[in-house]
C-alpha positions as CSV (number, residue, x, y, z in Angstrom):
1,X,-7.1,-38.6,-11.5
2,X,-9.9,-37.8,-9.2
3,X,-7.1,-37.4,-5.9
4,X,-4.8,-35.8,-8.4
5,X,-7.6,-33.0,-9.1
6,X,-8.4,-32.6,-5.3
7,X,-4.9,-32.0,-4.2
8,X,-4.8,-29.4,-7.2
9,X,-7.8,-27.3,-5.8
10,X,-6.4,-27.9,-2.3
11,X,-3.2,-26.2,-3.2
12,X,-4.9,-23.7,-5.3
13,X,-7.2,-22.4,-2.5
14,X,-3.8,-22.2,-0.1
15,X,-1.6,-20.5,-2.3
16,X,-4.8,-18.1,-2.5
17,X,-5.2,-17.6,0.8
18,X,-1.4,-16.9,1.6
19,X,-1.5,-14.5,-0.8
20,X,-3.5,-12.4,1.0
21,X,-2.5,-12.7,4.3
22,X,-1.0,-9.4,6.2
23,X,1.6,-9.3,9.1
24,X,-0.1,-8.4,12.4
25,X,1.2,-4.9,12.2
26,X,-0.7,-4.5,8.5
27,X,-4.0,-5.7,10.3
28,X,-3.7,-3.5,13.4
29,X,-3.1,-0.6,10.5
30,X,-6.2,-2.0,8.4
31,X,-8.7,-2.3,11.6
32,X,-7.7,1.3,12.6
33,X,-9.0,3.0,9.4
34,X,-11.9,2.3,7.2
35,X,-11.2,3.2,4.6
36,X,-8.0,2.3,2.6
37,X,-6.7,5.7,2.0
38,X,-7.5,8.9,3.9
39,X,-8.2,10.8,0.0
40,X,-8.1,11.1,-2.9
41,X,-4.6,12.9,-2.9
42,X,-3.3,9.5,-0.7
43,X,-4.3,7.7,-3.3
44,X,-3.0,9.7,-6.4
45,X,0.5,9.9,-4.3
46,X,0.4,6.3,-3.7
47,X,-0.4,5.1,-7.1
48,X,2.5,7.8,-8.6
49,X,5.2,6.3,-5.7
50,X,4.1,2.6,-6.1
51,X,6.6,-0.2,-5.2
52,X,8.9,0.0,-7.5
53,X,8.9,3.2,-8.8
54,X,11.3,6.4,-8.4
55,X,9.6,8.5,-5.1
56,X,8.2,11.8,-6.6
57,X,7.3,13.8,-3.4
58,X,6.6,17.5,-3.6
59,X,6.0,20.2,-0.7
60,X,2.2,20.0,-1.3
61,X,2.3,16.6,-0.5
62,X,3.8,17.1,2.7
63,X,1.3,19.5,3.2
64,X,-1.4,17.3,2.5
65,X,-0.3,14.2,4.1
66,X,0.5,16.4,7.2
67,X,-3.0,18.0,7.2
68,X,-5.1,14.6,6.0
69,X,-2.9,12.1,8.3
70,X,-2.0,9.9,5.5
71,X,-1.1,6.6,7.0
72,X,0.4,3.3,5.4
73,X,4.3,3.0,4.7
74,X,6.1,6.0,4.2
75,X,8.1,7.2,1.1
76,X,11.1,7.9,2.0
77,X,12.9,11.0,0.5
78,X,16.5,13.1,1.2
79,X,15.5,16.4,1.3
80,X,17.1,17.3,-2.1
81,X,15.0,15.1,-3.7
82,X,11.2,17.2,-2.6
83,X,10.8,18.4,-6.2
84,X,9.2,22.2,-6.2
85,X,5.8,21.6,-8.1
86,X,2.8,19.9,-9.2
């Protein structure tokens, strides 16, 4: 019971640790900023265009991510799809 409990919490604290690991190209992007987004606006866009979700970029966010040099993955968008407003 006792090896059976220790091989649990062994497993556990791996499956923890994997889970938060990042490829090298994540960690050079993490060590190069300190904070985890350059504003609130990066952060309001990335929470609206999470993974998963339908991209919602508009022309101010261009603006913004332009001018604030958003970093992280893009969104990527046709043209046609930059909706007009807010």
């Amino acid at each position: 019971m006792r090896g059976t409990m220790l091989r649990t919490i062994a497993l556990m604290t791996a499956l923890l640790g994997a889970a938060g690991c990042a490829t090298s190209q994540e960690m050079a992007t993490w060590r190069a900023h300190s904070t985890h987004f350059a504003s609130g606006d990066h952060l309001l866009f990335s929470m609206r265009n999470d993974i998963g979700s339908v991209p919602r970029v508009t022309r101010e966010d261009l603006r913004e991510a332009q001018a604030q040099a958003w970093w992280g993955d893009p969104v990527v968008v046709s043209s046609e799809q930059i909706v007009a407003g807010q």
